[in-house]
N, C-alpha and C positions, 0 to 999 in steps of 0.2 A: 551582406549575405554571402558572399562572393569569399571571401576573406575566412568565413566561419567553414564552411565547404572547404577551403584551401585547409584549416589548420586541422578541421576533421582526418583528412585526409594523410596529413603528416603525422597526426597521431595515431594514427591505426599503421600504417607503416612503419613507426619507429617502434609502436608495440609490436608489433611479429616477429619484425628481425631482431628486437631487445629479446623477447623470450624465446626464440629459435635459438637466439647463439648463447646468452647466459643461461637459459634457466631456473630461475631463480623460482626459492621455495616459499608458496604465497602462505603462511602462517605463523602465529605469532610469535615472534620470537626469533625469528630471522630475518636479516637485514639487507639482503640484497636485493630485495624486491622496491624496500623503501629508498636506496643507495637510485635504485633504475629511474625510480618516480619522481627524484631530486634534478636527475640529469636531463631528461625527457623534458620537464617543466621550467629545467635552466634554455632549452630550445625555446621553447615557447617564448618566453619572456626575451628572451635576447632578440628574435624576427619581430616581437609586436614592438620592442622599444625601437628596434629600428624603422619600422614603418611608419610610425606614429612620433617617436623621438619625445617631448615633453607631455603630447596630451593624455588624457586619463584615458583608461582602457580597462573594462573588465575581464579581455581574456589578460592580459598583464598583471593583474590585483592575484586573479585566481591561481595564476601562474606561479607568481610569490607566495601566494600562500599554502600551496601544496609541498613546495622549496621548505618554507619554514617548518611545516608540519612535520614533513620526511626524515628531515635532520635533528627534530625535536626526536623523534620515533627512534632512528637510528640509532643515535650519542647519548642524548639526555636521558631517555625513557631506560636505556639498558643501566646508565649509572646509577639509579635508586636502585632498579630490581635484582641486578646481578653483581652488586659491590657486595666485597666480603665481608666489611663492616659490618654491611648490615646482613649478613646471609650465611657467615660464616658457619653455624652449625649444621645449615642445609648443606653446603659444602663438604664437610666433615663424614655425614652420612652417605653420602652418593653412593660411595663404595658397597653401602649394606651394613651386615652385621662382620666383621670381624673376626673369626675363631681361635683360638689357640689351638695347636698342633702340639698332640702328644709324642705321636710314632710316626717319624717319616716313612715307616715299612709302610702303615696301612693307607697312605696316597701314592709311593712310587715304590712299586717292589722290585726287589734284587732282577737285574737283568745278565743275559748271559752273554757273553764275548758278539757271539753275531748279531744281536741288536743293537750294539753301541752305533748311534750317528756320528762317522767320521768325517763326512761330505758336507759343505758346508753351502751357502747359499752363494758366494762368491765359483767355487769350485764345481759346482752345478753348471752355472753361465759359462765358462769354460766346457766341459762336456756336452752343454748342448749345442754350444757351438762349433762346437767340433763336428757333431751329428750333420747339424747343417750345410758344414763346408765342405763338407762329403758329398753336395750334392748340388752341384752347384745351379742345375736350373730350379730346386728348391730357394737354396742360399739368394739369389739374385733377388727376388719376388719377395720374401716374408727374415723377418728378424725375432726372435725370441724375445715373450713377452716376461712378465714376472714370476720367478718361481717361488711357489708354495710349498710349504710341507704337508702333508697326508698323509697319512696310516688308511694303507689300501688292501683289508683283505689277510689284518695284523700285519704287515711291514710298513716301514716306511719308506714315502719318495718325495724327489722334488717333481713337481707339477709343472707347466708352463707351457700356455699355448703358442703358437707361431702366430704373429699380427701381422700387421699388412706395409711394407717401408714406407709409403708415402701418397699423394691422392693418386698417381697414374698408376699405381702399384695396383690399389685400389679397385679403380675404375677397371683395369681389365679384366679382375677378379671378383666381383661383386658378390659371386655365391660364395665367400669366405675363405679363409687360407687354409691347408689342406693338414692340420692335424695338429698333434700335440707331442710334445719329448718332456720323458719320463726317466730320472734319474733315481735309483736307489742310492736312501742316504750312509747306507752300511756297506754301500760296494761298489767304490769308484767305478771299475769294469762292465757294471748294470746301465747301460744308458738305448735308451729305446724311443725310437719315435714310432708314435700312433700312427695311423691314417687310416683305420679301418677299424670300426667295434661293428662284432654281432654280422660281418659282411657288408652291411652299411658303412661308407664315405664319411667320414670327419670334416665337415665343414664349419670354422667358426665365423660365421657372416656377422655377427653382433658382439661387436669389441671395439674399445677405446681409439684405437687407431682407425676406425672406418667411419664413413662421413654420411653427412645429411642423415639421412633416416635410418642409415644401419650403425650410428654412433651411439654405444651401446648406454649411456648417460642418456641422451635425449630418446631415444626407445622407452625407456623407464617412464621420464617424466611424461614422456605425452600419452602413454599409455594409464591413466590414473593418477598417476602420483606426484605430479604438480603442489601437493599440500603436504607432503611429506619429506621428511628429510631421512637423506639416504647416502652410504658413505660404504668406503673399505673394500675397493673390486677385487675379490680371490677366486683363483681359475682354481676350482675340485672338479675332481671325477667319480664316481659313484662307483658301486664295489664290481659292475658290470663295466667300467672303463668309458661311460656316458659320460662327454664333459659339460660342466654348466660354469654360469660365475653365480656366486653367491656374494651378497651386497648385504649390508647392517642399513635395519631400519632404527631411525634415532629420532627420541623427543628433545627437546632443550628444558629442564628439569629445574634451574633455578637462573630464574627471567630469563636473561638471552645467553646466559649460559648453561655448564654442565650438561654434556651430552652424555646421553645415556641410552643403552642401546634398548630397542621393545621386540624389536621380530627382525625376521630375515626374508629374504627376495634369493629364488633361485630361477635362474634364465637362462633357458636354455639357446645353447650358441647357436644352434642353426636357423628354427622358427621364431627363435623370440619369445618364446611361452612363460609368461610370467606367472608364478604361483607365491603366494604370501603364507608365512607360518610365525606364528608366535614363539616363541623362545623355548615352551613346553612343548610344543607338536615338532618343531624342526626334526627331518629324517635321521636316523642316528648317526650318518655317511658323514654331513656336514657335521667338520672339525672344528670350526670357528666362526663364533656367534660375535662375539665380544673383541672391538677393533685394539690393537696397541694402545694407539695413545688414547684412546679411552681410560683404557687401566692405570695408565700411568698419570693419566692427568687426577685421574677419579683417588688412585696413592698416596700421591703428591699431598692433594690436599687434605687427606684423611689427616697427614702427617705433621703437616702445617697449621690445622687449627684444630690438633687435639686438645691444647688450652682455651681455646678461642681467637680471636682477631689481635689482642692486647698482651703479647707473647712477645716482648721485643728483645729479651734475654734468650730466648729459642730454648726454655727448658721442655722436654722432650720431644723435642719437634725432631720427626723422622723423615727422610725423603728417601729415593729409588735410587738403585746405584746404576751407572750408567749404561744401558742395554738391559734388554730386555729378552729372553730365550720362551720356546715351548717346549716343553717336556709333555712326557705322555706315563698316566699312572698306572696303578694296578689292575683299574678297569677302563684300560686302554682310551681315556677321558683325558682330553688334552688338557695342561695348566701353562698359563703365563708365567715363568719361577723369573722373579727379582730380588736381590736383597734388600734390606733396608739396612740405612746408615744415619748416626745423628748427623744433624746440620753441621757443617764444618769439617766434616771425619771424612778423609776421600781414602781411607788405606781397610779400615775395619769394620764391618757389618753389627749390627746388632739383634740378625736375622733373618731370614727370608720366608716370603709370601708363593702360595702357590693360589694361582684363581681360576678355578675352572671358567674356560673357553667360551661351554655354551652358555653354563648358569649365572657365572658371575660369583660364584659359593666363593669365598677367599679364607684360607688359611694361614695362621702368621705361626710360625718356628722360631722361637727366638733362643737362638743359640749365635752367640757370638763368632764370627768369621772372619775369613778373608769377599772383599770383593773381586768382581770378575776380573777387573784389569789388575789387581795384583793377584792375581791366581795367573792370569798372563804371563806375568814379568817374571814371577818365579820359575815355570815353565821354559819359559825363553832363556832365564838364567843358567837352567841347569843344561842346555846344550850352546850355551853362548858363544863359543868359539867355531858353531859351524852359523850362526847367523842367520837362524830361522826364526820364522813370525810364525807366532801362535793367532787360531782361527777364534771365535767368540766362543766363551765358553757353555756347554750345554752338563744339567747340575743330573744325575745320574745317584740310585742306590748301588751302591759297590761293596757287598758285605754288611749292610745295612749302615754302611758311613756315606753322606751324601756329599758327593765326590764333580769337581770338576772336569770334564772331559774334554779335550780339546786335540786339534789336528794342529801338528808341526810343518810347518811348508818352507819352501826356498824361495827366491826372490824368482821364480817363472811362475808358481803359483801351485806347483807340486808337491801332493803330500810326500812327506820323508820319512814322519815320526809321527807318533801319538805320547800325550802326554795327559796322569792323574794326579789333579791337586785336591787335598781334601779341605772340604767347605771349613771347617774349624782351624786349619792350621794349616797355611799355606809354605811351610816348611816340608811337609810331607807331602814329597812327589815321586812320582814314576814316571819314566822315558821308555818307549822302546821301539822296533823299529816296524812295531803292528801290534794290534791290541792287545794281544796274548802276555808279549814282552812286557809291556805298558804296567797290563794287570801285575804281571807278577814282579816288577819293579818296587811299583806301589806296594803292594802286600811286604814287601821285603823293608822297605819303607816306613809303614806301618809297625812292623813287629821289632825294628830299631829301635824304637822306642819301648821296650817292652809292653805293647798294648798301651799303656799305661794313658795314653793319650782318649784314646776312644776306645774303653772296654767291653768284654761281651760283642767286639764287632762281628765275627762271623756266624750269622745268623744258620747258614745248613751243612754241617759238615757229620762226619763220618770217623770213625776210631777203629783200628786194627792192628792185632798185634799177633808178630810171624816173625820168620827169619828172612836178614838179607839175602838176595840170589846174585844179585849184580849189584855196582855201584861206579857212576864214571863224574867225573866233573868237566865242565864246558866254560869257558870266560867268555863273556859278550855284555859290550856296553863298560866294561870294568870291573864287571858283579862275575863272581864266580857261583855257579849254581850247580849241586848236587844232583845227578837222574839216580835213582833206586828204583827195584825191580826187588820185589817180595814174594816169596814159594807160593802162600796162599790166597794171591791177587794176580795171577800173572797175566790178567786184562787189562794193568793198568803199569804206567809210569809216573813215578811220585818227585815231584822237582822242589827244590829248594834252598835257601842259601847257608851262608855261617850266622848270619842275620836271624834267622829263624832260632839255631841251634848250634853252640860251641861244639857239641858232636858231631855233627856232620863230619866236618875234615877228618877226621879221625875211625870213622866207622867202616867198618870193614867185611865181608863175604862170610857169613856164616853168623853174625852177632844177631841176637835177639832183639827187635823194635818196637815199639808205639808209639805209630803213628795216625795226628790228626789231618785228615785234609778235606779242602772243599766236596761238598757234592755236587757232581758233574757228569754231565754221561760222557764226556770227552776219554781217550785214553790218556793223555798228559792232564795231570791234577796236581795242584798244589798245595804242599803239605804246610800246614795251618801251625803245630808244635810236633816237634820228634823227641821222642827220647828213647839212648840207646839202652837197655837193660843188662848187657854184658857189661860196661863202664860202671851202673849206677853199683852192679855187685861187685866188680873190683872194690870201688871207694869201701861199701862196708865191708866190704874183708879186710881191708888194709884198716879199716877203724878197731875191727873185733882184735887182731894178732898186738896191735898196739895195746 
């Protein structure tokens, strides 16, 4: 009796500090509860054999046989229900339905110079560490947690709250680290730390780094959701600058695999206040419903058994090209943009996928391309002699050609350059030494080719025809660029290269024009086609007297 009381007793202590410190998620289809119940019952069995040594024993029998079960449950049970062999079109679906994409105008619309993301999630953590060391009885106490991206209020920033360095850090700070840093991604110079919304104190008491009961994982689980499986901690703020984490609620879809996301958890830092929303109710604030590697795993496989399982030649078998970006569309709806590539092809795309954030909706464009890392290299190539690394790329409307956008940086981790490669043709690039330059590289770029490459690209422009008033030329980067100044626009200055137009060099203070260029409220606007009218009537004069 004596003995039965003893092993009581060790089993209720090894279950509280087993589920205190793992966690583990008691439903089907998740293994670590069964992994806990193997190792618990390898105690058991190991103390009775030793007590006992040969004779029979039925907490020993029971003991082995919970062992056998667990490891049955665990290994075996998943290999029938989650092998692809046998599951492979279940797999194939995960993803949903598929779409073709006709116009990337009507999911990412043309954006204008100051929304371009130049700040990159690397170049963030710099900046806000910087914020920090500014401060140094801040800096001492708390380290920068992970930053997110948000569209707060239409801009974008990186998120990221302060966490706690360590448990003494902790313990003297119990009601939470004292705020959040706030980077815009459009302008290095924007770097802001919270510590006050609404006159109210910024406390995040419930976060990853804080222990026992304010550890923001075991909060969750002990509050309800012990049977639920839950993943993807991102620090947002709501359009009031309130911050929370929001967490992906996930089922396991085909046996113990295929996770796929159902609802989301928003928890508020300070009280802990848990609220659950399904994938249609979620607040519109929250940006990201649907975790990375969800999408990509959920791709992957779409891509892999578009024939089925018995595909060992890989005819059409597609997979994700490396990294993964979020872009934001026309109606400000975040997407996951990756390309796709056949299996074996690491240089050329055979399209890219945009999958909205919260819904899961996916889009596939199939227009042949470059991938990110050789949209990289091209980039990098073209200022190769000053030995700068390009940032990840993020895929951008630029005239309605979907264009890679990327930061130029030096080996300290400072941007220097911005650089645009477009998604079709990683040959046509633009450098310059800020986005404006960038932009009109690229266009110059662009029109090198006579259009000819991606026609009909300028989706909103403008035509006017008047006389020259000024005209100066400027060399920067190598590019010689044309400024004009016209009688009947004198709000605006008109830039552009010999690229654009053989006239140009040659055009002179008083000649007649027509000119195309962007629509822009800017004063400096880029001319799209010029043509001089004083030349074109030379030529036919000089045709007619002949």
């Amino acid at each position: 009796m004596k003995y039965n009381i003893f092993y009581l007793l060790i089993l209720l202590l090894l279950l509280t500090v087993s589920f205190y410190i793992i966690l583990p998620t008691l439903a089907y289809g998740f293994t670590s509860w069964a992994m806990l119940l193997f190792f618990i019952s390898g105690v058991f069995v190991f103390l009775e054999t030793a007590r006992i040594k040969q004779q029979p024993s039925t907490i020993r029998n029971v003991g082995v046989g919970v062992m056998i079960l667990s490891l049955l449950y665990a290994i075996v049970l998943p290999l029938f229900t989650s092998w692809a062999l046998f599951r492979s079109e279940d797999y194939k679906n995960l993803i949903g339905e598929v779409k073709k994409g006709e116009n990337f105008t009507n999911h990412v619309a043309p954006i204008s110079t100051e929304e371009i993301r130049i700040v990159d999630n690397d170049m963030a953590d710099r900046l806000g560490d910087k914020v920090l060391g500014s401060i140094p009885s801040l800096g001492s106490q708390a380290h920068l947690g992970q930053f997110s991206i948000q569209k707060v209020k239409g801009k974008l920033y990186w998120v990221a709250p302060l966490m706690h360095s360590g448990f003494f850090k902790w313990n003297n700070n119990k009601e939470g680290t004292p705020g959040y840093v706030m980077v815009s991604a459009t302008n290095e110079r924007d770097v802001t730390l919270v510590q006050e919304v609404d006159g109210e104190p910024v406390k995040i008491k419930y976060q990853s780094a804080a222990f026992f009961m304010s550890d923001l994982e075991r909060h969750i689980y002990l509050n309800g959701y012990m049977t639920k499986g839950f993943t993807d901690y991102s620090f947002e703020i709501d359009d009031n600058g309130k911050p929370y984490w929001i967490i992906t609620l996930y089922d396991k879809e085909v046996g113990f695999s295929g996770d796929n996301a159902t609802g989301v958890l928003t928890v508020d830092v300070a009280n802990g206040e848990i609220k659950e929303y399904s994938i249609e109710d979620t607040p519109i604030w929250i940006d990201r419903i649907q975790p990375e590697n969800f999408i990509v795993n959920q791709l992957d496989d779409w891509g892999e058994f578009v024939l089925g399982y018995f595909n060992f030649s890989n005819e059409r078998k597609l997979t994700t090209t490396k990294g993964m970006s979020l872009v934001y569309g026309s109606n400000d709806r975040a997407y996951w943009y990756t390309g796709l590539t056949s299996v074996g092809n690491d240089e050329g795309t055979v399209g890219f996928v945009l999958v909205d954030t919260r819904t899961k909706e996916t889009i596939w464009y199939k227009q042949v391309g470059a991938t990110e890392q050789a949209a990289r290299q091209s980039a990098m190539g073209k200022v190769q002699e000053k030995g700068y690394y390009a940032s990840f790329p993020i895929t951008y409307n630029i005239n309605g050609i979907p264009t890679y956008v990327m930061s130029l940086k030096d080996n300290a981790g400072l941007i220097k350059m911005i650089a645009m490669v477009s998604v079709e043709d990683y040959t046509i690039v633009g450098v310059g030494n800020n986005i404006k330059e960038a932009l009109r590289a690229y266009k110059n770029s662009i029109n090198s080719r006579g259009n000819s490459v991606i026609p009909n690209s300028y989706v909103n422009t403008f035509v006017i025809s008047s006389t020259i008033s000024r005209i100066k030329k400027d060399i920067r980067n190598g590019t010689t660029n044309y400024y004009i100044m016209v009688d009947d626009l004198d709000s605006k200055i008109f830039i552009g290269s010999s690229l654009i137009s053989s006239e140009l060099p040659i055009t002179q203070v008083g000649d007649s024009v027509n000119i195309k260029y962007d629509d822009g409220a800017n004063e400096l606007v880029d001319i799209v086609s010029f043509d001089n009218l004083n030349i074109q009537l030379r030529k036919t004069t000089k045709k007619i007297q002949n």
